[in-house]
C-alpha positions in Angstrom: -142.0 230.3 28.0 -138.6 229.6 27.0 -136.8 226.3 27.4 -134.0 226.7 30.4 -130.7 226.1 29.1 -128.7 223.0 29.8 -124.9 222.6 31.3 -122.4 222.1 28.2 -120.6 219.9 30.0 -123.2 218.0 32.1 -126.4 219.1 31.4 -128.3 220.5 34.7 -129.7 223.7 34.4 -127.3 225.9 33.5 -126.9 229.3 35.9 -123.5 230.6 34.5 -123.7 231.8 31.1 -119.9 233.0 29.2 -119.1 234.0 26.3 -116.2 234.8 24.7 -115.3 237.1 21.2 -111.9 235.7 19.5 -111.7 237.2 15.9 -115.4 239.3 15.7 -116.3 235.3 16.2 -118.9 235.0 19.5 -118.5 231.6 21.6 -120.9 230.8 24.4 -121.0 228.1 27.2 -123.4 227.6 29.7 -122.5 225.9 32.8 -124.2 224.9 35.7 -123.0 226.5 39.7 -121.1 223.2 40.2 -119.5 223.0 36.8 -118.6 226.5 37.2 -116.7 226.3 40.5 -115.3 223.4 39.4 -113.7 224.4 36.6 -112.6 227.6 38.2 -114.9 230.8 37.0 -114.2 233.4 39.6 -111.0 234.3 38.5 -111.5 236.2 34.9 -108.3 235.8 33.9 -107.9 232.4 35.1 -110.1 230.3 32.4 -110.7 230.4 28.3 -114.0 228.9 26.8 -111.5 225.9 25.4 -110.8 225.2 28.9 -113.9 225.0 30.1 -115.3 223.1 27.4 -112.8 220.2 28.1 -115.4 217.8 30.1 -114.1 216.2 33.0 -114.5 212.4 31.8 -112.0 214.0 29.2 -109.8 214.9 31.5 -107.8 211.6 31.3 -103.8 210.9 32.3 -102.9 209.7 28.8 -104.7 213.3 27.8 -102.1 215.3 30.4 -99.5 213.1 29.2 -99.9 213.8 25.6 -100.3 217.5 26.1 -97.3 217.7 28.2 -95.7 216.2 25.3 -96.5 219.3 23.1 -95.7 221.9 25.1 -95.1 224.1 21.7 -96.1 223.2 18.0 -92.6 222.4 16.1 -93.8 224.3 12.7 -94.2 227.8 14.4 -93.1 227.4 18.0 -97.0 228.5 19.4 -97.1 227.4 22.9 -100.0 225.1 24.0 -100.6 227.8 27.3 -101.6 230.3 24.7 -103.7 228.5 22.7 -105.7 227.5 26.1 -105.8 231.1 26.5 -106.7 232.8 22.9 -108.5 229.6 21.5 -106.2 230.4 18.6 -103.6 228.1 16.8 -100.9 229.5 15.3 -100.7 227.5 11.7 -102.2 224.5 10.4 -99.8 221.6 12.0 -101.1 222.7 15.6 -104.4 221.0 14.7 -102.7 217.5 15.3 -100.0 218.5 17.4 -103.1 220.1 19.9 -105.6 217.7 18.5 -106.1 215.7 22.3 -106.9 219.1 23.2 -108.7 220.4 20.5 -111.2 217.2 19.8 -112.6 217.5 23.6 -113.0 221.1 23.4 -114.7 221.1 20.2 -116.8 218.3 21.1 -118.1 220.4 23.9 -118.5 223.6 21.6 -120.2 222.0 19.0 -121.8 218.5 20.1 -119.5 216.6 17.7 -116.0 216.8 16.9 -116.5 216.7 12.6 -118.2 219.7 10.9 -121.5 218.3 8.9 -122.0 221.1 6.9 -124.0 221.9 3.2 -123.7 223.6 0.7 -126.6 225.3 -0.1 -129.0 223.9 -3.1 -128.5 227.0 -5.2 -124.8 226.8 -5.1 -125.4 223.1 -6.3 -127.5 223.9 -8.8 -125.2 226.9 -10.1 -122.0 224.9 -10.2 -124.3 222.1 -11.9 -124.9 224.4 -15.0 -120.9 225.6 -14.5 -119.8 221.8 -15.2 -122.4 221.5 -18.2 -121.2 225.0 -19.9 -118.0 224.4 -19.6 -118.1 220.5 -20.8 -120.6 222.2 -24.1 -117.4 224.7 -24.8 -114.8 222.2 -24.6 -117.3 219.6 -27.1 -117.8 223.0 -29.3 -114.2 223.4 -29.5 -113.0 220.2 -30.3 -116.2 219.9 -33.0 -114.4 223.4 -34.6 -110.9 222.1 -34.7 -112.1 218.4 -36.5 -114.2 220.2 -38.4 -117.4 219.0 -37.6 -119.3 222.0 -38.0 -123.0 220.9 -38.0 -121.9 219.3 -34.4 -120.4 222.6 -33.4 -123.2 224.5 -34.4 -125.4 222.0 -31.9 -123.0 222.8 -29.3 -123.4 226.2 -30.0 -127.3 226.0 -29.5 -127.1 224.4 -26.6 -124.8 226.5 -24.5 -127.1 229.6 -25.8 -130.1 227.5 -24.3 -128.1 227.2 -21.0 -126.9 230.5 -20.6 -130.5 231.8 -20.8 -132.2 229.1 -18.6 -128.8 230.6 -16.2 -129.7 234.2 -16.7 -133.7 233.2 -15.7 -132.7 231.4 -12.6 -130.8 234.1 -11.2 -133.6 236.8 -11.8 -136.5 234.9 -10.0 
């Protein structure tokens, strides 16, 4: 049987389940009936998922202050009501000019306000062998130009012995 879902924003069973499509990007929320009515959900047009996700301990005076503040971002003029519409910002200095915005909302989107993400271990391994071959080329050519040719010609063996231990990892 599956596991009921919990509120985003207070975790009771969540009833009311949203989601939202901004740039072929899905975002859910689950809320629960009280969460939902509290924050407004029976007018469509009234709410955007980064509104909802703002929790209401979050919902501070200093936070209402400092987004009056910002009513627009200086850089590109995007208005703040828009961005609590779209979820979208409109260049890179709205992340700090809507940060008090943006940290609660993404905190409520994501469980955390800082993306942990990794890389994964092939890419690691790939640009591990990248840093080697071209370290072995830069050796070989300095070996050439002081003419140090028995050194070069190790250089050369070795980057052979690379490329073909590269080429066998990326056919299995």
């Amino acid at each position: 049987m599956a596991k009921p879902l919990k509120c985003d924003l207070c975790d009771e069973s969540a009833t009311v389940h949203l989601t939202q499509i901004i740039n072929n990007q899905i975002h859910k929320i689950d809320l629960c009936e009280s969460c939902a009515e509290e924050k407004g959900i029976t007018d469509p047009n009234g709410y955007s998922l980064a509104d909802l996700l703002v929790k209401p301990e979050a919902e501070t005076e200093e936070l209402s202050v400092s987004l009056d503040a910002a009513e627009e971002c200086p850089d590109c003029g995007y208005p703040q009501k828009e961005f609590k519409k779209t979820g979208r910002l409109g260049c890179e200095r709205c992340y700090s000019v809507f940060a008090p915005l943006l940290g609660p909302a993404l905190e409520g989107m994501h469980k955390g306000d800082s993306h942990k993400g990794k890389v994964p271990e092939r890419a690691l391994e790939r640009k591990t062998f990248e840093d080697r071959l071209n370290e072995l080329e830069r050796d070989l050519q300095a070996a050439i130009e002081d003419e140090q040719y028995e050194a070069a010609a190790r250089y050369r063996d070795e980057i052979l012995e690379l490329k073909k231990s590269i080429e066998t990892e990326e056919l299995a």
